[in-house]
Residue, then its C-alpha position, 0 to 999 in steps of 0.5 A: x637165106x640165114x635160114x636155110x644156110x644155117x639148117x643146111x649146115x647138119x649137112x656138113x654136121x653128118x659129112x663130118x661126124x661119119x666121114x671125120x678124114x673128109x675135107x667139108x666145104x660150103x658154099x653161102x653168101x657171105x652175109x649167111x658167115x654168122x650163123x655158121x662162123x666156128x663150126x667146126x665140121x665146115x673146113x672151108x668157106x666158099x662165099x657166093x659173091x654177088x657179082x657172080x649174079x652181075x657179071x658172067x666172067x666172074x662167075x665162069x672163073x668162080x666155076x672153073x675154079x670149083x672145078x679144079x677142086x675135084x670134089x669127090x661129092x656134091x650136095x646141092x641143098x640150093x637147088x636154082x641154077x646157079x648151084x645146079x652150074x656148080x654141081x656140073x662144072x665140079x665134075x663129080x661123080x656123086x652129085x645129089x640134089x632135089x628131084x625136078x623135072x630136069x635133075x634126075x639127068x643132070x644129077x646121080x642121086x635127086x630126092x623128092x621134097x617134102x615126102x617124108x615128115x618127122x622134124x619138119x620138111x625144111x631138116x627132113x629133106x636135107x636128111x634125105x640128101x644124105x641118105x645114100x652116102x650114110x651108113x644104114x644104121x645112121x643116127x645122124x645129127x638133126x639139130x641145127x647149132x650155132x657155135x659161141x666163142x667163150x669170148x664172145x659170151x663175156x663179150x655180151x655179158x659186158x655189153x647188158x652190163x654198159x646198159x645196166x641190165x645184169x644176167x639175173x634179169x629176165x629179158x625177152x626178144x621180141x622179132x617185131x617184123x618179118x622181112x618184109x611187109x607180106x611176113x609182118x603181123x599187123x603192128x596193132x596186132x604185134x603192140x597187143x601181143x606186147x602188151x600182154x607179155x608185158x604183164x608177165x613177169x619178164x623184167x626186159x623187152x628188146x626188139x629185134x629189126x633190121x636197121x632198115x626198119x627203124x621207122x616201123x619199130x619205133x611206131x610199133x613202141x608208140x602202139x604200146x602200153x606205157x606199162x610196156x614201154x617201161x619194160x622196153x629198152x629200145x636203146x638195146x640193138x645188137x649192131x651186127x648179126x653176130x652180136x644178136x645171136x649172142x644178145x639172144x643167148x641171154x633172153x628167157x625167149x624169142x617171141x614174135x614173126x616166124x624167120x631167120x632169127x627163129x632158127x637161129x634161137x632154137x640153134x642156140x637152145x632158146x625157147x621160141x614163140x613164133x607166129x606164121x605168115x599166112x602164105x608160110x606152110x607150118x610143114x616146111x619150118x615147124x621145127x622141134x615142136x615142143x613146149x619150148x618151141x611153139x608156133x600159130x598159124x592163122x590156118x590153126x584158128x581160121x581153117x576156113x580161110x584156107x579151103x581153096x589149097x591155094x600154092x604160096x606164091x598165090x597165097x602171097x598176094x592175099x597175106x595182108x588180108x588174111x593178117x588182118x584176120x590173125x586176131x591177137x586173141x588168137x595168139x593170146x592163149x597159147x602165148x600165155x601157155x608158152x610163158x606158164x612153161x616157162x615159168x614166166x607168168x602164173 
């Protein structure tokens, strides 16, 4: 996922700053290349084709070819088969991944997740992937970054401008919807916490969807106020997900449903708002706390809820009846603290 190939990236960010001589490949799928594309710590891109799921000789041949790269070390941050499979055939002498039950004879180093919390377990855990291949008095890089092109910055600039918005204005992106329905606060719910932010003093609201979810985005516009929709510029849509990273590099802020796009604004540097799903562990992708980046969880309002400690998969089958207790009332107070530090509401 963008997610995780954009965090697993301070991988090859620390390979390159104490190993700079090393060749740094990294292996994602193809659609992941924006977040990642101009690093210049990944030497080479190695891309996971999806038909190496479909097809067992394509993916044989992908795996002998790994192992003719003879790779001196193998970090599997992934940790399923398919990069278990690879870290084997690379016939690697140091192979590091997580600790499960049948790892720890496969691989020569694994790591116990979720042990040790300072950033988040999503960065902390990949920092203990390179624990033993650092020096010990290593300060290693923590924060993910996304690289922007000059050109690409002008290219964006010229962009507002074909739609008549200027670099002056305050502009917001709001990430209307999660991936999927389980990941999405209630559009009721998300029309509110427009609404209010409407009343700030941002000039420009964008919604950020998948082209996939059209019809959601536009019954959420019709859920908003008419003093919103009048700040709204739904006709603004970044076409590739390239163009939205530079589309967000513009906005005062990201605000809405805990995703990819989060990880991406915080790469870039833009103040994030985000609100969990409920089957989500805050502990896992609460990245860089601070007053720039704050998250809610219903968990935060509702520990009642969440008594029985069930596992998440278990916890997913009830996220949309536990969404309808996320209250926007819940969300209004903090949302109004983050727009106060940003100076963006009295």
């Amino acid at each position: 996922m963008i997610g995780d190939v954009l965090t697993s990236s301070i991988i090859c960010e620390n390979l390159k700053k104490y190993f700079p001589e090393s060749t740094v490949d990294y292996v994602i799928n193809s659609h992941t290349l924006p977040v990642v594309k101009n690093n210049p710590t990944i030497d080479n891109f190695i891309f996971f084709s999806p038909e190496y799921r479909q097809s067992k000789r394509a993916f044989l041949a992908f795996l002998i070819d790994i192992k003719h790269q003879k790779y001196d070390i193998v970090i599997d941050a992934y940790g399923k088969l398919e990069s278990l499979l690879m870290s084997l055939f690379s016939f690697s002498k140091t192979k590091i991944s997580y600790k499960k039950w049948y790892t720890q004879f496969l691989y020569s180093k694994t790591i116990e997740r979720g042990k040790i919390r300072k950033y988040g377990f999503a960065i902390d855990d990949r920092l203990e992937l390179l624990k033993s291949i650092l020096p010990i008095d290593a300060n290693p890089i923590v924060t993910p970054k996304i690289y922007l092109l000059e050109e690409e910055i002008k290219k964006g600039k010229f962009f507002l401008e074909e739609n008549k918005i200027t670099v002056a204005e305050k502009i917001v992106m709001i990430s209307i919807l999660g991936s999927s329905e389980n990941k999405t606060l209630p559009l009721p719910f998300m029309a509110e916490v427009i609404n209010n932010i409407a009343e700030s003093k941002i000039d420009i609201i964008l919604f950020n969807y998948m082209p996939s979810q059209l019809k959601e985005a536009e019954e959420l516009l019709h859920l908003c106020s008419e003093f919103a929709r009048k700040k709204i510029r739904f006709d603004v849509y970044a076409k590739s997900l390239r163009d939205f990273i530079v589309l967000l590099s513009f906005c005062e802020a990201l605000i809405g449903n805990e995703g990819g796009t989060v990880n991406m604004a915080k790469a870039i540097g833009i103040p994030t708002y985000s609100i969990f799903a409920p089957q989500i562990s805050k502990d896992n992708w609460d990245l860089f706390s601070s007053e720039n980046n704050i998250s809610v969880h219903l968990k935060d309002f509702r520990p009642d809820l969440f008594a029985d400690n069930l596992a998440e998969k278990k916890r997913k089958k009830k996220s949309l009846l536990l969404y309808q207790k996320f209250e926007p009332d819940f969300i209004k107070k903090s949302l109004d603290k983050f727009l106060i530090h940003l100076k963006l509401l009295n």
